[in-house]
Structures are given as C-alpha cells and as structure tokens.
DOMAR-724878 format. One line per 10 residues: number of its first residue (from 0); their letters; for each residue x, y, z of N, C-alpha, C, CB. Coordinates in pm, whole numbers, plus 32768, in hexadecimal, padded with zeros to 4 digits. Last residue first. Glycine has a CB too. Layout:
# DOMAR-724878
NUM> a> X/Y/Z/X/Y/Z/X/Y/Z/X/Y/Z ~ ...
***
This chain:
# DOMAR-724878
108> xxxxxxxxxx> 6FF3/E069/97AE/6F78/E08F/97DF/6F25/E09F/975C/6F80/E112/983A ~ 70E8/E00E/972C/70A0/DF83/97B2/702C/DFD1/97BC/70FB/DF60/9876 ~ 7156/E0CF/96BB/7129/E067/967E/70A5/DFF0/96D8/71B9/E026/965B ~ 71A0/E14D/97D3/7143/E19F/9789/711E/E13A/970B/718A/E238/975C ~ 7263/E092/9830/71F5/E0AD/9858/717C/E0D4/981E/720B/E0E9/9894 ~ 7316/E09B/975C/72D9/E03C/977E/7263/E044/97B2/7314/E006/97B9 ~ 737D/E1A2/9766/7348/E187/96DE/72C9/E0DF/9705/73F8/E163/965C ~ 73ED/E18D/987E/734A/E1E2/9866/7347/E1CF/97D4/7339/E2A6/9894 ~ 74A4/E0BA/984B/7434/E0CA/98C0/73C8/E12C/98BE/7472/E0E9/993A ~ 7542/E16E/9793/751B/E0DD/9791/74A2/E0C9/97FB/75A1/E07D/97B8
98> xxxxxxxxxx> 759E/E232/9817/7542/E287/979A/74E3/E1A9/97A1/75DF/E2E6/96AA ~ 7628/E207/9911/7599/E236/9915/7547/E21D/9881/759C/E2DB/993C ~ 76F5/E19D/9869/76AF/E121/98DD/7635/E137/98DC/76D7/E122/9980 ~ 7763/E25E/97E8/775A/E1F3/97BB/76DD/E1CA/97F7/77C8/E1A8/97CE ~ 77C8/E2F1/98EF/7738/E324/9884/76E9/E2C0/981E/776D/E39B/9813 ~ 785C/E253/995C/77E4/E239/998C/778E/E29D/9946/77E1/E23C/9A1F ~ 793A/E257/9889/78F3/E1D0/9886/7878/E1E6/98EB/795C/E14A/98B8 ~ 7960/E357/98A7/792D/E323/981A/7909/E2B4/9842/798A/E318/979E ~ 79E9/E366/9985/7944/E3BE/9974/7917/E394/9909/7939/E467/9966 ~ 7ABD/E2EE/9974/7AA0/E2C6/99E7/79EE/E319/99A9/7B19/E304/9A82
88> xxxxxxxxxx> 7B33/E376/98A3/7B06/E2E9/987F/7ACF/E2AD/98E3/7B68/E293/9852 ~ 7B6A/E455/9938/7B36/E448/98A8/7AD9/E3E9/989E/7B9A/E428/9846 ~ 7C30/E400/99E4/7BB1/E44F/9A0F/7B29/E440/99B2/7BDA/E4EB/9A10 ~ 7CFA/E3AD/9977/7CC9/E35C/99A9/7C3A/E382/99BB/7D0E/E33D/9A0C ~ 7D55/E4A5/98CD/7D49/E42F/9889/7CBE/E3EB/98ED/7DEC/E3D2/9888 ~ 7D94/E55C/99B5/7D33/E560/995D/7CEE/E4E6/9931/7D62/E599/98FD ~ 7E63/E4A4/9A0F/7DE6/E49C/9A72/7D8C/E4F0/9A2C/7DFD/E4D0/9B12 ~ 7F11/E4CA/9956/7EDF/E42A/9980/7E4E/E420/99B2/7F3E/E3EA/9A03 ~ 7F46/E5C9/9958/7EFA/E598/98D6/7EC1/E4F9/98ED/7F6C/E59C/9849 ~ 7FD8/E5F4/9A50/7F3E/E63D/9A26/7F25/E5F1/99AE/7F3A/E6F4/9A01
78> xxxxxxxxxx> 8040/E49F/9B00/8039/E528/9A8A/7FBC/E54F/9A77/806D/E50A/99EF ~ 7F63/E41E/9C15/7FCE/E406/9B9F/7FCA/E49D/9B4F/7F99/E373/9B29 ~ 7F9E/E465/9D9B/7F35/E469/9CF5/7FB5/E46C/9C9C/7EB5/E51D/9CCB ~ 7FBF/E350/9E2F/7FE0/E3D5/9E22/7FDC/E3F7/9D7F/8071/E3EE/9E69 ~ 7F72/E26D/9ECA/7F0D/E2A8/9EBF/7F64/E33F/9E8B/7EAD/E29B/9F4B ~ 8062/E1D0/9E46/7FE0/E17B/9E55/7F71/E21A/9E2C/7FCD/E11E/9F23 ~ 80FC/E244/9F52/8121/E222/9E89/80D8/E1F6/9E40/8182/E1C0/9E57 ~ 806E/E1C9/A00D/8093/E25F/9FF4/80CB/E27D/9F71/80F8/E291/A058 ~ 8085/E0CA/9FE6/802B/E0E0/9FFC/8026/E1A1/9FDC/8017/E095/A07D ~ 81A5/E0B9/A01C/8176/E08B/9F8E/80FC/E0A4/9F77/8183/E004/9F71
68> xxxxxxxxxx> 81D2/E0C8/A115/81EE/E140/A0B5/81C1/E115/A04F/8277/E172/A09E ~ 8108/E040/A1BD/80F1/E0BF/A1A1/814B/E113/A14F/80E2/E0F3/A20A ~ 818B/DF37/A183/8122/DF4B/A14D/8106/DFEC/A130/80C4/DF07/A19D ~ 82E4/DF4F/A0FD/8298/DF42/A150/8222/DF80/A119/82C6/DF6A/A1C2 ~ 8419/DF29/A08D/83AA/DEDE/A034/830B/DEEC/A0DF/8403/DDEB/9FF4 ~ 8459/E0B4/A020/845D/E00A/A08C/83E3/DFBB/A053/8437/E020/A162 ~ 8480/E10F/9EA5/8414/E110/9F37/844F/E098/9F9D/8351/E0E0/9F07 ~ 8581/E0D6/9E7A/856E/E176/9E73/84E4/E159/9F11/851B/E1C9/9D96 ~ 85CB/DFEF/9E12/85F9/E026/9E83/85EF/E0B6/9ECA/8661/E012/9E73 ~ 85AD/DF86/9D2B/85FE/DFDE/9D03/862D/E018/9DBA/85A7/E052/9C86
58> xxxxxxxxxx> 84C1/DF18/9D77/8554/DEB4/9D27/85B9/DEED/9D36/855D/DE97/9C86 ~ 841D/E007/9D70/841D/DF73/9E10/84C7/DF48/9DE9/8378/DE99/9DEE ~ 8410/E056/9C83/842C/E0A9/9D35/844C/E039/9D70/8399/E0FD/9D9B ~ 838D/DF98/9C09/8428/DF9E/9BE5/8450/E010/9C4F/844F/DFCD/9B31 ~ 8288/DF9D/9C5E/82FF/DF27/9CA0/8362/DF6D/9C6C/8304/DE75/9C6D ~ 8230/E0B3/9C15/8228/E082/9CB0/828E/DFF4/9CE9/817C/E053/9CC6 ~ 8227/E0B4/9B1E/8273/E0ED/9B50/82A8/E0C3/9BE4/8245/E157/9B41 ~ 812A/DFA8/9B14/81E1/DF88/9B0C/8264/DFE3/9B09/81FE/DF47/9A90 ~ 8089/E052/9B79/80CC/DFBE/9BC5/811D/DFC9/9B8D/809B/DF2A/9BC4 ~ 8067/E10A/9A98/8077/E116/9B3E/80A7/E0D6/9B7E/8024/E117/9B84
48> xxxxxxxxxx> 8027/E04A/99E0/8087/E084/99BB/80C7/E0E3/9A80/8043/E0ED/991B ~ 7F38/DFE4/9A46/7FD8/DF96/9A2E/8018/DFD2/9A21/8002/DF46/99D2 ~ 7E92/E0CA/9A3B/7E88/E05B/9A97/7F2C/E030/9A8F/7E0D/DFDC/9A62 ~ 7ED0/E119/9941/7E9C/E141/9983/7ED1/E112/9A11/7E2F/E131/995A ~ 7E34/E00A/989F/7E79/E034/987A/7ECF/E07C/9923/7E3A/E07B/9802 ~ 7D1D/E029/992A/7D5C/DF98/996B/7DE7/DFD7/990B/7CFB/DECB/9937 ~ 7CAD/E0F9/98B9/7CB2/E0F4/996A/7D33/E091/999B/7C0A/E0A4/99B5 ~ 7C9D/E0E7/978D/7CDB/E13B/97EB/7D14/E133/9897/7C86/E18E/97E2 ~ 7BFB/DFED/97E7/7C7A/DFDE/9789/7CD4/E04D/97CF/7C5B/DFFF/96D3 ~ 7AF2/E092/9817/7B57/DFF4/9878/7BDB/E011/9824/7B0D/DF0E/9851
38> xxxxxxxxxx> 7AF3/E116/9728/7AF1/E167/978A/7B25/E0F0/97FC/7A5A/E1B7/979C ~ 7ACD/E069/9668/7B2C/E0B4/9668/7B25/E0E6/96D6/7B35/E102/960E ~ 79C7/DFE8/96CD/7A5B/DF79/96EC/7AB5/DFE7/96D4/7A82/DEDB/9673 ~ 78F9/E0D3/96B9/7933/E0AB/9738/799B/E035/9731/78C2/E085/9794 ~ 78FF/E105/95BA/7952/E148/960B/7949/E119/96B6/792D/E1DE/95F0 ~ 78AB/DFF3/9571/7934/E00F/954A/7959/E076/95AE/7945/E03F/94B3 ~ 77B6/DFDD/95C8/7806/DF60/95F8/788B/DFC7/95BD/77DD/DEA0/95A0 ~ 772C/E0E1/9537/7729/E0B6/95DC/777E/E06F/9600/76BE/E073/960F ~ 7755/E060/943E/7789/E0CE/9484/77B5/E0E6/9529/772F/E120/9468 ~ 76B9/DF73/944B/773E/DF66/943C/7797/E007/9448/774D/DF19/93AB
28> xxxxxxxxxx> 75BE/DFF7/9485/75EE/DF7F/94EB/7691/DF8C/94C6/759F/DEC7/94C3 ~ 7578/E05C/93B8/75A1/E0DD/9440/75D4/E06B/9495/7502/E150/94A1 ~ 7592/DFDD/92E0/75FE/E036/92D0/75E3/E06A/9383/75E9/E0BC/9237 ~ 74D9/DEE1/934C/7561/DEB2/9341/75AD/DF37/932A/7576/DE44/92CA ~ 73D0/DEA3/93DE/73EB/DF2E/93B2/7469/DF25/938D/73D6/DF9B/9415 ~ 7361/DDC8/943C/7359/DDD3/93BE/738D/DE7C/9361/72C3/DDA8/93B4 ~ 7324/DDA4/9537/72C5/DE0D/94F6/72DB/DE02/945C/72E4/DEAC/952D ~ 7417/DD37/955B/73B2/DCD8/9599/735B/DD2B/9553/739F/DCBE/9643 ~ 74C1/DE0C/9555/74DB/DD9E/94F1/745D/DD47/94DB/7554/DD43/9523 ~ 7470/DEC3/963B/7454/DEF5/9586/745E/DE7D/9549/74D0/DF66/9530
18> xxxxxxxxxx> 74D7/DE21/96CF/745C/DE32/96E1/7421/DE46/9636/7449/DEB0/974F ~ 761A/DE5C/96C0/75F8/DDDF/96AC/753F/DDB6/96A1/7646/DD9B/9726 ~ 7643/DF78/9701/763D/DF4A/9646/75EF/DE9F/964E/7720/DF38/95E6 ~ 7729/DF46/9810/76C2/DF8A/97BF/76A7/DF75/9723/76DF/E00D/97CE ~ 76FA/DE18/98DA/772E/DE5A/987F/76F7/DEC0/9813/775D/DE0B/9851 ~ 7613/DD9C/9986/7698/DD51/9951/76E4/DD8C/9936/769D/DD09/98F2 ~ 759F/DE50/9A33/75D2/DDE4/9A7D/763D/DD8F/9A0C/7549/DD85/9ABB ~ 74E2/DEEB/9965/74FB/DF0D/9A05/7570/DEE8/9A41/749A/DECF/9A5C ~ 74C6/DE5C/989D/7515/DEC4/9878/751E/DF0A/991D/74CA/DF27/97F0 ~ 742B/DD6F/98DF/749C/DD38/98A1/7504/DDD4/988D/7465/DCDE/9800
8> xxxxxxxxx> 7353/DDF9/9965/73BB/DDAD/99A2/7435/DDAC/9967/7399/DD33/99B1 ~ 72EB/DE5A/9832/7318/DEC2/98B3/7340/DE74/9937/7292/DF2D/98E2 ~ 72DA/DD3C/97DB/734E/DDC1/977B/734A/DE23/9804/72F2/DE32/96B6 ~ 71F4/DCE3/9842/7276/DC78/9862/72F0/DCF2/9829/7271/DBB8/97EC ~ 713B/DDA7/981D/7154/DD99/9880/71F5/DD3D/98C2/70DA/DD6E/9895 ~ 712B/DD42/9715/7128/DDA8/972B/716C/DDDE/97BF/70B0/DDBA/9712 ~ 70E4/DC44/971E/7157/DC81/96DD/7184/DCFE/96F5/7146/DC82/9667 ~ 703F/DBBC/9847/7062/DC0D/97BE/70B3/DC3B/977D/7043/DC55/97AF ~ 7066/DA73/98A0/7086/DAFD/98B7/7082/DB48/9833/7110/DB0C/98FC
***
C-alpha cells in the first residue's frame, strides 16, 4: 500500500496528525495530534466532573437512585461557560479531524 494512501486512512480512522507523521510532516502532525488530545482532555475532564456532581446527588439523597431521574440529570445542560467550554473543544477536535483528512488527501493526489 502506498504511503500516501496508508496517511489518508491512518488520518480518517485513527486519529488526527497521525497521517502527517506517516508523510513525514511532524510540526502539522503534532499540531493536529495536540489540539485534538487537548480538546479529548477537555471533553473527558468535563465528562467527570458531571458524573461526579451527579453521584454526590445520588449519596446525598437529593436525586432517587432511579433510571429516569438520573437520566434527566444526565440530559440537563451544564453552566454557560461548561457548555461553551465543551462546545469549543467539541469543533476543535473535528476541525482538527477535517484539516488532517484533506491535508492528507490533497498530499495523496
């Protein structure tokens, strides 16, 4: 398989930046790879910090321990700066994703 061709898989389907590496392009690959783990980092941050408002409700006796209320605590949007935050890093990692997949591409032709 070509290299060329193995970098616009490898940046489709593994992770963005990881194609550039295979190209030999290491500053836009390791760009690419960074803001998209900061941007995971953000999410999975984020993420927990939600859950574990969400159990110390449960412990604390505030939510019943049942599916649909935890599920409704679950789906009720976090703070304006969270859900900025999240939004953020939710569009940075798939600009990330794209710029990786058409740098690839446009290398592959």
């Amino acid at each position: 398989m070509n290299n060329k061709i193995k970098a616009l898989l490898l940046s489709a389907l593994v992770f963005p930046g990881t194609g550039q590496f295979v190209l030999k392009r290491y500053h836009l690959g390791g760009i690419l790879a960074s803001v998209a783990l900061i941007s995971l980092g953000v999410i999975l941050v984020s993420t927990v910090k939600q859950s574990l408002r969400i159990a110390e409700k449960i412990q604390a006796g505030d939510i019943p321990l049942d599916v649909i209320a935890i599920s409704n605590q679950i789906l009720e949007q976090p703070a304006n700066t969270d859900c900025f935050l999240i939004s953020t890093a939710w569009i940075s990692l798939i600009i990330a994703w794209l710029i990786s997949i058409i740098d690839s591409l446009r290398m592959a032709k």
